[in-house]
N, C-alpha and C positions, 0 to 999 in steps of 0.2 A: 238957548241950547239946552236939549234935555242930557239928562245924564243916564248912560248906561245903568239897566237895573242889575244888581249885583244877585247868582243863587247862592242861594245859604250850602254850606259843605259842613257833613257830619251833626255832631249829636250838639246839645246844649247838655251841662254838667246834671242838670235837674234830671234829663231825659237818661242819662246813664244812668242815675241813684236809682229812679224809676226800675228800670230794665234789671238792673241789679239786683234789687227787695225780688220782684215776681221774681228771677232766677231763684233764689235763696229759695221762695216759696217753693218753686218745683220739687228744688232737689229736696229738701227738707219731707215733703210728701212721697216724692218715691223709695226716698230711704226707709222711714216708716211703715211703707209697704213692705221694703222685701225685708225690716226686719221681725214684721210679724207674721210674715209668710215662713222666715226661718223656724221662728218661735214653734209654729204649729207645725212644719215641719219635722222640727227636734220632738214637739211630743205625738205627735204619728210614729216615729221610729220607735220611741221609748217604747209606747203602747206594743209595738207587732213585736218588738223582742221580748217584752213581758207577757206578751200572750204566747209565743213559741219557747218559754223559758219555762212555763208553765207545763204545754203541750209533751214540750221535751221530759220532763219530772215526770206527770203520769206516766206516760210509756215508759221510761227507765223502770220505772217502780213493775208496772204491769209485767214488764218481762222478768225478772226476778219473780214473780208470786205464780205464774204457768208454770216456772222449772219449779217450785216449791216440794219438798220432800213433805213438808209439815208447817203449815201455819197456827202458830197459838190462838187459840179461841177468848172471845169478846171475856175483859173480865180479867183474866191472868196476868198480874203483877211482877214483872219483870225489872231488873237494874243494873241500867245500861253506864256503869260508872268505868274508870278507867284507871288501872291499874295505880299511874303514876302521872304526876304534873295537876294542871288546873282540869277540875270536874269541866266538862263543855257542855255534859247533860242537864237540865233544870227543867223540871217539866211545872207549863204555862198554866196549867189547870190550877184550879180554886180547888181548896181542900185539906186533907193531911197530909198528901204526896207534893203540892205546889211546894216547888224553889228545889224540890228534888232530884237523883237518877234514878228515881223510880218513876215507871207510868203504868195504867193499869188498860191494856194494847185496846184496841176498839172499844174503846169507852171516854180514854185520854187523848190525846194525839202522838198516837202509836202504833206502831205494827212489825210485827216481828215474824219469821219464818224459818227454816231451816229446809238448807239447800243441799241435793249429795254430791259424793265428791265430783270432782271433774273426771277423774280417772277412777273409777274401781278397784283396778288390776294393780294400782300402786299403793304400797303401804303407809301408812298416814303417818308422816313425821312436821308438826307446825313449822317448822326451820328448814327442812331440808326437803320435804317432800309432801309442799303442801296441795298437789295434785289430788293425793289419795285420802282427802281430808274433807268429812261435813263441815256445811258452812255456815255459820248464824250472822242471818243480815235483819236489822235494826231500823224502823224510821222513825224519829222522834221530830217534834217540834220545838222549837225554843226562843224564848224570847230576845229579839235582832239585839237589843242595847245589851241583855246578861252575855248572849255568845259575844261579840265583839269587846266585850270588857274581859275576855277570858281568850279569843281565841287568838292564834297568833299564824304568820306567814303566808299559805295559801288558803288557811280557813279565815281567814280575816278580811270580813266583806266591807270593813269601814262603820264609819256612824249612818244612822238612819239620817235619808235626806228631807224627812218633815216631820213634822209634829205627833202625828199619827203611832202609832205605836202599829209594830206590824213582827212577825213570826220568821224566819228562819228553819227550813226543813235539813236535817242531818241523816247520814248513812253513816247506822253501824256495823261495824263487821268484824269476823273473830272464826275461829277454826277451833272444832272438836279435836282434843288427842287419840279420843277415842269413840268410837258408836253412839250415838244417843240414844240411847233405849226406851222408847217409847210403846206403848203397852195397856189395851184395856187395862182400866185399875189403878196404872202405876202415875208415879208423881211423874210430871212433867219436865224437860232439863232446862238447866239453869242456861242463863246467858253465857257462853261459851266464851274461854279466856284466851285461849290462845292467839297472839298477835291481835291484839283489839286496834282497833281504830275507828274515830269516830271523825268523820269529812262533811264539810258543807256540800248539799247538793243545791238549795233553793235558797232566794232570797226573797223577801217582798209578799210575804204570803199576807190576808187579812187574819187575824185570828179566826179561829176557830172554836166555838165556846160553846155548839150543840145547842140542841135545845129547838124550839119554831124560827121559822124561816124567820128575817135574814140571816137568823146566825144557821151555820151549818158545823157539821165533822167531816175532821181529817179522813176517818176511815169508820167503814161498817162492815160489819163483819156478820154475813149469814152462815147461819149452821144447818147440819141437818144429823140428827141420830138415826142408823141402820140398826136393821136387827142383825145384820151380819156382816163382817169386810165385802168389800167388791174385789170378783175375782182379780185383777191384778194385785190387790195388796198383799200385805204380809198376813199370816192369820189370826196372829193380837191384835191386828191394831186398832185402834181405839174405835168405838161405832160415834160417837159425836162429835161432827167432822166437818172444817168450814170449806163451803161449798163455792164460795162467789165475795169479790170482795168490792168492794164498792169505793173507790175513791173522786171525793169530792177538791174542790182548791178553787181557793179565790187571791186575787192578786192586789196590791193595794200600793199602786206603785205614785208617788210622790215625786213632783218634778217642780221646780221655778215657784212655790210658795203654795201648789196647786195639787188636790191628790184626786184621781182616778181611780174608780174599782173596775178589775175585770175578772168575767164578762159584763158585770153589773155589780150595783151595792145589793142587788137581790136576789141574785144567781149564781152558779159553778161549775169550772168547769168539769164535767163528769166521767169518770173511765171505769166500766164494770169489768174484773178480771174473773176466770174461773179458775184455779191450779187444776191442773192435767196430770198432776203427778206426783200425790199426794200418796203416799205408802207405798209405793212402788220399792221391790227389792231392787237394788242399786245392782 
């Protein structure tokens, strides 16, 4: 008699360890994928908010220097310190002004302006009535680890996330008690004290050190001497006159042990302003 042939049901234990390793294998691979898809997604995002963080800065700055009443010409040694508490100014340049609040404006990484009031028809009180008040606004650079060892609360960007050393862009700003008088001839005004304050605007900048490409400047500042005011201005006022300002910025943004420059380690991004309204009676 033969005996019925028996089918085999189910796996044998080898054939499950089998089946188990390739599984492991899979997932272990597609994990790997998506978490270097994340990876390079996290530094795609970094990159377009540090290039719109950038974009955002020049334009902020551009709009401020068209309403300009008077922008300080290349050269002019300004000290943008603060009344009371920790200095926040150190300026990054090489020289007898580095580590200081002095910069010396389109030549350092600086730029200074003075803006009229918002109101005219209101009398200039810094406390009560600072509508009717000239304005002096400030742009210095500073070094990321000096600001953040000094600055505190919402000026406090944290420690630098690489190795790189990278710049920090500040807005300073302060109100005239009274007129600035400015005047063929006469001495130029000081940085104005009233209600100063000096605010983080940028982070992540690459320095700035002038000089042949790659390195580039924060700001350039073109002049041009009249031989007489242009009919809208005042009739003093000064005939060497900066016409166009030129700002440059590069980004040097650091992420996961890994640093990216933008637009490039050999390019900037560029925003030429012209002030519209440079002596204008207010």
């Amino acid at each position: 008699m033969k005996r019925a042939a028996h089918s085999r049901a189910g796996f044998t234990l080898v054939e499950l360890l089998i089946g188990m390793a390739l599984l492991a294998l899979i997932l272990t691979a597609t994990v790997q994928i998506f978490m270097s898809s994340s990876r390079a997604s996290s530094r795609l995002n970094a990159m377009g908010d540090a290039q719109q963080e950038a974009i955002n800065g020049l334009q902020f700055i551009s709009a401020r220097a068209k309403e300009a009443w008077y922008v300080y010409p290349a050269g002019t040694v300004l000290n943008f310190s603060l009344p009371a508490g920790a200095q926040l100014a150190a300026n990054p340049a090489t020289g007898t002004r580095a580590g200081t609040t002095s910069y010396a404006v389109g030549q350092e990484p600086a730029l200074a302006m003075i803006l009229p009031p918002r109101d005219p028809g209101v009398a200039c009180d810094v406390i009560t009535s600072p509508l009717g008040c000239y304005r002096f606004f400030g742009y210095v650079a500073v070094d990321r680890t000096v600001w953040s060892s000094r600055a505190t609360s919402f000026n406090q960007p944290g420690p630098a996330s690489g190795p790189s050393a990278t710049w920090v862009l500040a807005e300073y700003r302060s109100l005239y008690a009274a007129p600035p008088a400015i005047v063929e001839g006469g001495v130029l005004p000081a940085v104005a004290t009233g209600v100063p304050q000096l605010n983080l605007l940028m982070t992540d900048l690459a320095p700035a050190t002038g000089g042949a490409a790659p390195n580039y400047q924060l700001f350039t500042l073109q002049s041009v001497t009249l031989t007489a005011p242009r009919a809208y201005q005042l009739p003093a006022w000064p005939l060497a006159q900066v016409e166009q300002i030129r700002q440059d910025l590069r980004v040097l943004r650091q992420q996961g042990g890994q640093s990216q420059s933008l637009p490039s380690a050999t390019t900037t991004f560029q925003l030429n302003v012209v002030p519209e309204n440079i002596g204008r009676a207010p």
